[in-house]
C-alpha positions in Angstrom: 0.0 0.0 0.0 2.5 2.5 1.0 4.6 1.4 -1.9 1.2 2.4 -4.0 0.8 5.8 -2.3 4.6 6.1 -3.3 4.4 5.8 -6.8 1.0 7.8 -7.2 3.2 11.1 -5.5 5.7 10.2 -8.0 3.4 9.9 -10.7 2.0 13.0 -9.5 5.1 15.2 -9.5 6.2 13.9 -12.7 2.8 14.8 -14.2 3.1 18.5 -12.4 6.3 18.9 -13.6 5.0 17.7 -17.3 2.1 20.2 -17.1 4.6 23.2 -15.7 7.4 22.6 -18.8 4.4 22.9 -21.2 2.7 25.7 -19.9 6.5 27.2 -19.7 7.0 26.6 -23.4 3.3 28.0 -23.9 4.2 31.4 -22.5 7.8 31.2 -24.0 6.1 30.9 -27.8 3.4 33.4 -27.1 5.2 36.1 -25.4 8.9 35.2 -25.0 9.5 34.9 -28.6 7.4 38.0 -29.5 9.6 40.6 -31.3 10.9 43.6 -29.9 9.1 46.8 -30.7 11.1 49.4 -32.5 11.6 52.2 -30.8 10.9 55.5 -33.2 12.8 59.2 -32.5 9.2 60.7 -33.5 6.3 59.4 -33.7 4.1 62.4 -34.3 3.2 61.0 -37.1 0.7 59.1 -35.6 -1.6 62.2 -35.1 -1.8 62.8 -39.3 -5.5 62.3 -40.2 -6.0 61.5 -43.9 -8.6 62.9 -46.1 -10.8 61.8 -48.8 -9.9 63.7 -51.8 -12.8 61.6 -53.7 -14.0 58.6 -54.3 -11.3 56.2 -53.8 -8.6 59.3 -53.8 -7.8 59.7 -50.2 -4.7 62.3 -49.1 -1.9 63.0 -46.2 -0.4 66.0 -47.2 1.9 65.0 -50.1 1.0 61.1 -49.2 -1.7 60.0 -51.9 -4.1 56.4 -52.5 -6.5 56.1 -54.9 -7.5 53.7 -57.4 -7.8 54.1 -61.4 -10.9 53.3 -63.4 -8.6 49.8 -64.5 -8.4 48.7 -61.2 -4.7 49.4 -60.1 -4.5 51.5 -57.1 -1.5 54.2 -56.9 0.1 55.0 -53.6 2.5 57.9 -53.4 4.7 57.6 -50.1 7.7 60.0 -48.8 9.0 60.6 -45.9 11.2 58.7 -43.1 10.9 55.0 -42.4 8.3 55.5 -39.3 6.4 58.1 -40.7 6.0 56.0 -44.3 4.9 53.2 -42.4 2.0 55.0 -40.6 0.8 57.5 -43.7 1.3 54.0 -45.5 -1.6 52.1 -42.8 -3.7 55.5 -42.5 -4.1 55.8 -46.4 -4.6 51.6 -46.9 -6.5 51.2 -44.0 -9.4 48.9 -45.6 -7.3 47.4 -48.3 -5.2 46.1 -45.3 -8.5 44.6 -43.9 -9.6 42.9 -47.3 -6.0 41.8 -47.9 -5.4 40.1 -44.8 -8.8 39.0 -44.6 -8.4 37.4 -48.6 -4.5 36.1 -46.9 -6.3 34.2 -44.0 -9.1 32.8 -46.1 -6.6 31.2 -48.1 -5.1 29.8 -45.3 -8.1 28.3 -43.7 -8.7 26.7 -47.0 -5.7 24.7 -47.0 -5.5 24.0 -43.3 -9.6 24.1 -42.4 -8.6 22.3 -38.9 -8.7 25.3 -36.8 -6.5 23.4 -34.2 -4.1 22.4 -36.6 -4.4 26.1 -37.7 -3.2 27.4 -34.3 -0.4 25.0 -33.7 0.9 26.0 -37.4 0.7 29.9 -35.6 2.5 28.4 -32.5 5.3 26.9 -35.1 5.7 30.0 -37.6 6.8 31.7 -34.2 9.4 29.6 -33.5 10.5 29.5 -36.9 10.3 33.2 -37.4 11.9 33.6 -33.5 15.1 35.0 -34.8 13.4 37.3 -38.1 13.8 40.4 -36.6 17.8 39.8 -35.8 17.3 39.6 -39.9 15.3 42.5 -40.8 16.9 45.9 -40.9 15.8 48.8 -38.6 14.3 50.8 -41.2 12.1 48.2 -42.5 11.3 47.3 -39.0 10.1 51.2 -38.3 8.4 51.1 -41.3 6.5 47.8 -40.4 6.0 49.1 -37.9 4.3 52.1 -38.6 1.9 50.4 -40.7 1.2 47.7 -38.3 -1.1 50.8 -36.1 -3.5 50.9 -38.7 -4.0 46.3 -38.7 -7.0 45.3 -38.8 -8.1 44.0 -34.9 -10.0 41.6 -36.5 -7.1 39.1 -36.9 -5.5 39.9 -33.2 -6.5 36.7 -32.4 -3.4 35.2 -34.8 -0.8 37.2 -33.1 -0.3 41.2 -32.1 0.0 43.3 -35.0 3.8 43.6 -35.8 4.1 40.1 -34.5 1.9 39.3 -37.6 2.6 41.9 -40.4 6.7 41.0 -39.6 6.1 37.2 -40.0 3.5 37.5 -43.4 7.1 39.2 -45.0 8.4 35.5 -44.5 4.8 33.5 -45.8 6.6 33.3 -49.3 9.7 32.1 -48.2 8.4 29.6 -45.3 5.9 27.7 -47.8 8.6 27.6 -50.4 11.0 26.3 -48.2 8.8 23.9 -46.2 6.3 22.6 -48.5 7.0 23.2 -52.1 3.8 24.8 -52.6 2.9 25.8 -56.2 2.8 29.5 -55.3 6.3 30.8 -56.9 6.7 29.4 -60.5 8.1 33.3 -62.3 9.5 33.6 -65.7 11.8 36.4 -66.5 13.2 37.6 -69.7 15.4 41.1 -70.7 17.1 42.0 -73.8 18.9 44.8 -75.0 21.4 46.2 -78.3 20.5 44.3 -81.2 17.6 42.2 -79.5 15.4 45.1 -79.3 13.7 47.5 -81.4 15.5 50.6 -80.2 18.7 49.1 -78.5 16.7 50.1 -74.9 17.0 47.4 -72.6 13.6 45.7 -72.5 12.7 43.5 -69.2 9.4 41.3 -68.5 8.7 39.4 -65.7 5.3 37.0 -64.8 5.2 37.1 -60.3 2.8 33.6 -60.7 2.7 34.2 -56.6 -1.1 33.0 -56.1 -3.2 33.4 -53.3 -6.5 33.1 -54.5 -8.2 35.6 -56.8 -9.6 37.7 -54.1 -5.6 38.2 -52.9 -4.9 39.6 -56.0 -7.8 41.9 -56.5 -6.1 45.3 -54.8 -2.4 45.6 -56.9 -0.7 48.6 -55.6 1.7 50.4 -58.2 3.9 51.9 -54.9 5.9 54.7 -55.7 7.9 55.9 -52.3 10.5 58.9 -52.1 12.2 58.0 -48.9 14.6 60.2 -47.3 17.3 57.7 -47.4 18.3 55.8 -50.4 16.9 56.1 -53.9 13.3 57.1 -55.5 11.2 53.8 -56.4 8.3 52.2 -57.6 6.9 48.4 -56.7 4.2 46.0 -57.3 2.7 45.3 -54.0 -0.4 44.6 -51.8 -1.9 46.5 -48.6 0.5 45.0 -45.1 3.6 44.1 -48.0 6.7 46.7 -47.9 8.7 44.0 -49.6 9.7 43.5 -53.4 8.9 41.3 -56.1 9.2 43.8 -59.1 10.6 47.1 -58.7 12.5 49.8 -60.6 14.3 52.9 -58.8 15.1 56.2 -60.0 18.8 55.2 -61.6 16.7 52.5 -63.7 18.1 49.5 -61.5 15.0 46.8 -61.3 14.7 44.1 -59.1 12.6 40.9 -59.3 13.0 37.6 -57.8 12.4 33.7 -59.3 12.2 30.8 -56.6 13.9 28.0 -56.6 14.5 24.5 -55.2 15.4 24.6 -51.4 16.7 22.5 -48.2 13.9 22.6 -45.3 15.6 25.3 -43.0 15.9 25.2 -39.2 14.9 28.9 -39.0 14.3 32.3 -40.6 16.8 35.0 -41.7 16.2 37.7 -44.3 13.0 37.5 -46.1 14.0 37.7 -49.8 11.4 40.2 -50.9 13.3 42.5 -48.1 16.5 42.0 -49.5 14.8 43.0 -52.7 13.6 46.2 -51.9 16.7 47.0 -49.9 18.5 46.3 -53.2 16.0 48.7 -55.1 15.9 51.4 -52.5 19.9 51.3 -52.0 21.8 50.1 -55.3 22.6 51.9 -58.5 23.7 49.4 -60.6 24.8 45.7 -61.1 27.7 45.6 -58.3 26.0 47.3 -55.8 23.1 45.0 -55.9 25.3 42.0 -55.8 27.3 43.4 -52.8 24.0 43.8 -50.8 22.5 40.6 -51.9 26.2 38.9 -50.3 26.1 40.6 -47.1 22.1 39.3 -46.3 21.3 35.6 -45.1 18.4 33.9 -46.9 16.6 30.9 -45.5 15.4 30.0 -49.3 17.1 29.6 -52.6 16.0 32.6 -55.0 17.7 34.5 -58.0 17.3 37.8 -58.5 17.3 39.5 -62.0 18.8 42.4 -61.7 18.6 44.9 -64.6 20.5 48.0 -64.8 20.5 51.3 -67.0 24.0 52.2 -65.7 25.4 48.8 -66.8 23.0 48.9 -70.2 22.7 45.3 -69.2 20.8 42.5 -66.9 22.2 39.9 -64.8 21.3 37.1 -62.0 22.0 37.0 -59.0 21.6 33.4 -57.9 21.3 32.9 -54.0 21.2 29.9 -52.0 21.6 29.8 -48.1 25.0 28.9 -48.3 26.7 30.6 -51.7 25.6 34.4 -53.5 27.0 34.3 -57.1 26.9 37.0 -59.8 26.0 35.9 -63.5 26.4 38.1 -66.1 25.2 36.7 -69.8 27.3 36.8 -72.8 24.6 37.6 -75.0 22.0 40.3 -75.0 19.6 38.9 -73.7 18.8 36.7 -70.3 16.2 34.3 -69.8 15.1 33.0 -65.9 12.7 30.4 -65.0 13.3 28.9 -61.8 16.7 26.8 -61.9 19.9 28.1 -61.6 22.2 28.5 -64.4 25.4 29.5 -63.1 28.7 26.9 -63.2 28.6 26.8 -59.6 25.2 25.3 -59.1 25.8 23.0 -61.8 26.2 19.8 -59.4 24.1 21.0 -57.1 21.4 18.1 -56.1 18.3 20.4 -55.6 18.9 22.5 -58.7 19.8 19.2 -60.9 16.3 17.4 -59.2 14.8 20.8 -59.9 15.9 20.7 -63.7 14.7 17.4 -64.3 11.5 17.1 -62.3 9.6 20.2 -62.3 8.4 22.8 -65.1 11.1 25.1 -64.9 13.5 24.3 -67.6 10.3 23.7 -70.1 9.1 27.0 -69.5 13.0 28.4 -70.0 12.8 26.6 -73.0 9.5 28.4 -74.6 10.6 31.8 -73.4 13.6 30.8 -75.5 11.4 29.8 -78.6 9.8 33.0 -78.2 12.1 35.2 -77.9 13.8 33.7 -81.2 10.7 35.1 -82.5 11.2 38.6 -81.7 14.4 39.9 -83.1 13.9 43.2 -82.1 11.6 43.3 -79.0 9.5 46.0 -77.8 7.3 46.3 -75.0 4.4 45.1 -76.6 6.3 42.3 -77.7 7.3 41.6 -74.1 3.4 41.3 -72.9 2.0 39.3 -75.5 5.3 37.1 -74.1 4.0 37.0 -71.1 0.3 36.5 -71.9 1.5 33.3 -74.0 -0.7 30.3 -73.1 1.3 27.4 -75.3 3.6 24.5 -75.2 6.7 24.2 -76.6 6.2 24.2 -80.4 2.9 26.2 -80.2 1.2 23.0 -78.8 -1.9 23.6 -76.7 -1.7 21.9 -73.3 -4.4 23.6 -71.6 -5.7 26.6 -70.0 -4.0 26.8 -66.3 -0.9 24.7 -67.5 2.5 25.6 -65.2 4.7 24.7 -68.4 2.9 27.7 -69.9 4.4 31.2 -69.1 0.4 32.4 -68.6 -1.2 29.7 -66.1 -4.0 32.0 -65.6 -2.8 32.4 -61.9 -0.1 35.5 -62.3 -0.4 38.1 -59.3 0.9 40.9 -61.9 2.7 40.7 -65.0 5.4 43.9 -65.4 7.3 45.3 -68.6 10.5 47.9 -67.6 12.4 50.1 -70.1 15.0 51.0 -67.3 17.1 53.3 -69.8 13.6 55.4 -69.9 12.6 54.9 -67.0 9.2 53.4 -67.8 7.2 50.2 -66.6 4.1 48.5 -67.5 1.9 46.6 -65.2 -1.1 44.4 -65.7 -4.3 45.7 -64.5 -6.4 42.1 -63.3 -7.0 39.7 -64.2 -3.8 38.1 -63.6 -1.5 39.4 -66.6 -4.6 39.4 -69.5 -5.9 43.0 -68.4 -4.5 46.4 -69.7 -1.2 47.0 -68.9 -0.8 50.5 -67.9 2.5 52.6 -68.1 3.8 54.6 -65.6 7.3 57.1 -66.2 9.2 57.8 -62.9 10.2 61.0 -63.7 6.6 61.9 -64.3 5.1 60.7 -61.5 7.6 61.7 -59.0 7.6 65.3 -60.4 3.3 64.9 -60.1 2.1 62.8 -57.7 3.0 65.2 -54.4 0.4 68.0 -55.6 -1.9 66.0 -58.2 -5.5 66.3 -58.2 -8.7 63.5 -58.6 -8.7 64.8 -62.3 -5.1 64.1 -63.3 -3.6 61.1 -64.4 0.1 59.9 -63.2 0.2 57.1 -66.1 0.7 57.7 -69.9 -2.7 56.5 -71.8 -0.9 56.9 -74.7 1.2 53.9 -74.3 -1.0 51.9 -72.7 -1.3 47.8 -74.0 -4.8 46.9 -74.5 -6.2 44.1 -72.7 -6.1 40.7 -74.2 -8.4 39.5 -76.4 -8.5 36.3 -74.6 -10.7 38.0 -72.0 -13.3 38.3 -74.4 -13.2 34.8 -76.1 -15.7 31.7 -75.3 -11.9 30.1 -74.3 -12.4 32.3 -71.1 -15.5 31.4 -70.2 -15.0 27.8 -70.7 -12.0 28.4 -68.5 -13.9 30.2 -65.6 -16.7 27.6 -66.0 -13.9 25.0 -65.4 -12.7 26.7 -62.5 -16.1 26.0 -61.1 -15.8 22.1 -62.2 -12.6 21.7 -60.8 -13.7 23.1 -56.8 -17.1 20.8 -57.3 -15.3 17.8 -57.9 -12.9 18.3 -55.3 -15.8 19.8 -52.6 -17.4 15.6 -53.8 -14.1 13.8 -53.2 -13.5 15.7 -49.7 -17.7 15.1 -48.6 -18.0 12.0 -50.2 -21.0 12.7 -51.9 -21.9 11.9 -55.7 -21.8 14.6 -58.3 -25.5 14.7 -60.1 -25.9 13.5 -63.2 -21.9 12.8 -63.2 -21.9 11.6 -67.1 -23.2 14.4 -68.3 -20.7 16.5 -65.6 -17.6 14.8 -66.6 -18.5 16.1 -70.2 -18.7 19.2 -69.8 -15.8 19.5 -67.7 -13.7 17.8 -70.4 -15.3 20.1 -73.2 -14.4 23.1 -70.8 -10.5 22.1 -70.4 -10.0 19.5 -73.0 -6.1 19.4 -73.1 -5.5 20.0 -69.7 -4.2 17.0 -68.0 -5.7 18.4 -64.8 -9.3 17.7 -66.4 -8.6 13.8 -66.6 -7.0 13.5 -63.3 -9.7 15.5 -61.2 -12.3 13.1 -62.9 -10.1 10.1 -62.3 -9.4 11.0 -58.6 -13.7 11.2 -58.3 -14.3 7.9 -60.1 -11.9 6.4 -57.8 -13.7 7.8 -54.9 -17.0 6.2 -56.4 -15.5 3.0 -56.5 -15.3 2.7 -60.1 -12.3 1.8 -60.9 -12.5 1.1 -64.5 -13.9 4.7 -65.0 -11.0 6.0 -63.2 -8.2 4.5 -64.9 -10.0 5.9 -68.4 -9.5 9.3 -67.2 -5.7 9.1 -65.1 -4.3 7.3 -68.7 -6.0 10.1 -70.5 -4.1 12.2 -68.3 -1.0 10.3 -68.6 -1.2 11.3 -72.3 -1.3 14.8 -71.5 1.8 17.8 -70.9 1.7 17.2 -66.8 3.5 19.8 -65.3 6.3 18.1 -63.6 7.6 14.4 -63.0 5.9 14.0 -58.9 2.6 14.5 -60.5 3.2 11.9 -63.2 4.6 9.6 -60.7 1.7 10.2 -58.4 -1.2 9.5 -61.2 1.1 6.3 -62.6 1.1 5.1 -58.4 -2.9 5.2 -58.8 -3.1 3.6 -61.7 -1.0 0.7 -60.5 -3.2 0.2 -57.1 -6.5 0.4 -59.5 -5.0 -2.6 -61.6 -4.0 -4.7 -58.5 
């Protein structure tokens, strides 16, 4: 008995002592790892009141937002890091609502288990608990600016900074730990006797895809901060990174993923080192000297074109090695491998190569730039609108071997010489794209009013006629096909009148492998296996998008025939 009594108090102890090192951890990840708050000389700042100038035109002093009849929304920021960060929230205060509202939606879609959901928060923090060491103080100030005007709404995640600091590393955490389709960019530039006037020429597709709804608000960010160099960015509301940028000495940044190790934690979000490239560098050298000095946790390359250098060049990062490669042609093509000699061995970017779309959609924008002997910047978007397989062949709407696969957050065109760039107004890279000239806009924007316009109409690339084609509408329409198949699978429920379905989803997509393999995956889940291996060898004798895919629908097959 008293040997019973003994091990119960032992029992008892060792359970306490269980429950105390958890609740220990519990308050270390919640508060313990919580970032510092930066400490601002002045934050007067956060007295300004903004204005409504008109209807979607709102106004801080020389601070502007407002949003064009195509959709884009303009932002005109100055000032110092703090005081950008706060006119920044002020002026975008609902577009950081809908934004982070659109951001968590997503989420909740791919991880609908809401406890799931918060231990995912619980492990982003540990990840992330070393990001700020990795973020420099002015784009902590002006993160934290903004983060006063967060929506309260989403408190419940984590404190504002906490949050807006950690969504700068969302691109680089599910590219490193997942290998989620988000990140599949194509890059091109040419420049002497590649183009029509000898300009440099430079396009870019950021297939960075969040859902529609995250796409819906682009922001064509032009900042004149009081340190560094006048720029403009592609963006979204809570985002002071870079994807695609040009400054005011025609130096433009953009960034292509590529095949990663799983890291053990976060350092420099690459869309920071970006921007600090594009507020702080003036040509090729300069870039590649920042880019050297920052730690990445994910394997990127950054095109870097540069009026000074009348040239472009990569800048191919991994966590380990930063390596400079300059072409020697006049032109540069980038998918999503690396190219230089060093990387050449290198097991992730030789798997990379071989397995995924990358090198096929290198290959095309090589095809079609063969095409276009002296490229201009219409040229350059109906290269990035181009929906086709190598050879012209069609393999379907939505493919990731084509450059367009109808998921692009923006597409962007930059004559750095001139100092011009075009972006896409939505959707994805089909609508207008609209042209902007720095000098103009940084000479306007502080005093405009709702009646003038900061881009030149007069250049402006007119929307695809895709948009207007039945090949649209059967896309959209297969869209809703795909989610309704998927919605069956997951509820287990029967699709009504599933023959006549499965037709019209084929006749909506018919040469996208996807169509086949969606229908094959229900079938299956109707036990009717003969139906589904019809459609997953159908799909087999489709363009699949990369070798795990094929592997996956082969692995199927074999269990259906066993």
């Amino acid at each position: 008995m008293k040997l019973m009594r003994k091990l119960l108090k032992v029992s008892g102890y060792t359970l306490l002592a269980i429950a105390l090192l958890f609740s220990c951890l519990f308050v270390w990840i919640v508060w313990g790892l919580a970032p510092a708050l930066p400490q601002p000389a002045d934050k007067s700042s956060l007295q300004l009141e903004r204005e409504k100038a008109g209807e979607n035109f709102y106004r801080i002093g020389n601070n502007m937002l407002r949003k064009t009849r195509n959709g884009l929304w303009e932002a005109y920021i100055e000032g110092d890091a703090f005081e950008r960060g706060v006119i920044t929230g002020k002026l975008e205060r609902e577009l950081l609502y809908t934004q982070e509202l659109a951001f968590v939606e997503q989420i909740h879609s791919l991880v609908p288990n809401n406890t799931y959901l918060k231990f995912l928060g619980y492990f982003t923090r540990v990840f992330n608990r070393n990001l700020s060491e990795h973020v420099t103080e002015e784009n902590k100030l002006e993160i934290y600016g903004e983060s006063f005007s967060a929506p309260k709404a989403f408190d419940y995640i984590s404190p504002a900074y906490d949050r807006m600091l950690n969504y700068h590393a969302a691109h680089d955490i599910g590219h490193a730990l997942q290998s989620l389709a988000l990140v599949g960019c194509s890059s091109f530039a040419a420049w002497d006797g590649h183009t029509a006037d000898s300009s440099m020429i430079i396009g870019r597709n950021l297939d960075f895809y969040l859902g529609d709804k995250f796409a819906e608000d682009k922001i064509v960010y032009f900042c004149n901060p009081k340190q560094g160099h006048k720029f403009a960015m592609i963006t979204w509301a809570g985002f002071m990174g870079c994807v695609s940028g040009m400054n005011e000495k025609g130096l433009t940044v953009t960034i292509n993923a590529a095949k990663s190790d799983v890291p053990s934690g976060a350092t420099t979000p690459i869309s920071l080192l970006a921007r600090e490239i594009l507020q702080y560098a003036g040509n090729i050298q300069e870039a590649f000297s920042i880019a050297s000095k920052r730690k990445t946790f994910v394997c990127e390359t950054l095109m870097i074109g540069s009026a000074a250098d009348h040239k472009t060049a990569l800048i191919e990062k991994s966590i380990s090695k930063t390596v400079l490669l300059h072409p020697d042609t006049n032109y540069i093509l980038c998918t999503n491998h690396y190219q230089s000699k060093t990387f050449s061995t290198d097991k992730n970017n030789l798997e990379n190569i071989r397995s995924s779309a990358s090198m096929y959609r290198f290959n095309r924008l090589e095809e079609l730039l063969s095409r276009y002997p002296k490229l201009d910047y219409k040229a350059a978007a109906e290269i990035l609108r181009d929906q086709r397989g190598l050879n012209d062949r069609n393999i379907g709407m939505g493919n990731e071997k084509a450059l367009n696969q109808l998921i692009s957050h923006h597409g962007i065109v930059f004559q750095p010489e001139k100092l011009r760039f075009w972006v896409s107004a939505n959707p994805y890279q089909l609508g207008e794209f609209v042209c902007y000239d720095l000098n103009k806009v940084f000479a306007e924007a502080p005093s405009m009013n709702g009646n003038a316009m900061l881009n030149d109409t007069a250049l402006t690339v007119a929307a695809d006629t895709f948009l207007y084609s039945n090949q649209w509408n059967n896309f959209l329409k297969w869209r809703e096909y795909k989610q309704q198949v998927k919605d069956a699978i997951k509820q287990k429920k029967a699709i009504t009148d599933e023959e006549i379905f499965a037709k019209l989803m084929t006749s909506a997509n018919p040469e996208f492998w996807e169509t086949y393999y969606w229908l094959g995956e229900y079938f299956h889940s109707r036990n009717q296996p003969e139906r589904a291996k019809q459609y997953f060898e159908t799909a087999l004798s489709k363009e699949i998008n990369d070798f795990k895919e094929v592997e996956a629908i082969r692995k199927q097959l074999k269990k259906l025939n066993n």
